[in-house]
N, C-alpha and C positions, 0 to 999 in steps of 0.2 A: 452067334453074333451077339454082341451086347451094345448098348446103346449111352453116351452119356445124359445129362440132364438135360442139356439141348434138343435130344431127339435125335443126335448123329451119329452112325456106326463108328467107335470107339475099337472095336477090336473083335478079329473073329477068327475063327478055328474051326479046322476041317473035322475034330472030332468034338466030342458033346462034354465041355471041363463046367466046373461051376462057375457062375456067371457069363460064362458065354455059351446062353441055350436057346435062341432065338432062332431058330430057323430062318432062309433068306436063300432065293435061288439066285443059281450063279448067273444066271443073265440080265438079274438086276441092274437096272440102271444104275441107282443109290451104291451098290457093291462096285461097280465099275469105278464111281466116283470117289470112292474111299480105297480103291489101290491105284488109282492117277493122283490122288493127292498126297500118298503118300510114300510117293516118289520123291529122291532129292530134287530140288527145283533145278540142278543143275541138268539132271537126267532129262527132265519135263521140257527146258527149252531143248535140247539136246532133237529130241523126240520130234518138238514144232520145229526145228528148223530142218529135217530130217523131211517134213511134210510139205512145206517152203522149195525145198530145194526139189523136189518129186515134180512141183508142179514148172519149176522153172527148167528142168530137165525135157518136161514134154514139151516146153513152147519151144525150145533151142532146136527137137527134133524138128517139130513142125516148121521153124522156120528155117532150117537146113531143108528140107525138102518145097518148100515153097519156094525157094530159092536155089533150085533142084543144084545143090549142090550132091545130095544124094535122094536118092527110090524109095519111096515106102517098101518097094519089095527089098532094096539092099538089107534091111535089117532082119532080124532073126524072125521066125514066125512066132514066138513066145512076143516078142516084141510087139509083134506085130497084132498080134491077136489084145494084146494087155493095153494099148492106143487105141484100139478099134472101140474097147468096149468101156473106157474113159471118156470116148467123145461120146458114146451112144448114153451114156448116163446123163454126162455135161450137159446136152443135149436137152435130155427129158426134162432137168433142173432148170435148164433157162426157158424151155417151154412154159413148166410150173410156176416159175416165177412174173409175177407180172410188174415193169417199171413204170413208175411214176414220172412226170414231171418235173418232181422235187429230189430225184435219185440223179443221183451223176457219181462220177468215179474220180479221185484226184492223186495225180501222181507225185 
């Protein structure tokens, strides 16, 4: 990896060429950030709305079945099991989180 004058991963390579000799593991955050940004922005919204839509897909499930027009068991067990364990995180994050007074939500 090499670095511009900034301090920002400029460019990097799986093997050892001159100028990019910096070593940097793959599960860097910093490395993560410099192959998402170096994404077309077209791909990047592409990706967010990909993430957007994921989330508005589980409410439709959930509110098809709150409105039993269909079973949690009607769907696949893949399904079933990848819901279960979206709420049990969801879950633990609004546990973790704590709201203020001054937090509200606006549609």
């Amino acid at each position: 990896m090499s670095r511009n004058p900034n301090g920002e991963i400029c460019a990097v390579s799986r093997e050892k060429i001159a100028g990019v000799d910096e070593p940097i593991e793959l599960e860097a955050e910093e490395l993560a950030l410099f192959f998402q940004e170096s994404k077309p922005e077209a791909q990047r919204k592409l990706e967010q709305s990909d993430l957007q839509m994921a989330r508005v897909m589980e409410d439709v499930v959930n509110l098809l079945i709150d409105k039993s027009v269909i079973r949690f068991t009607d769907l696949p067990l893949a399904a079933q099991q990848k819901l279960l364990s979206r709420r049990e995180v969801r879950d633990q994050v609004n546990d973790d989180f704590v709201w203020s007074d001054d937090d509200h939500l606006s549609l």
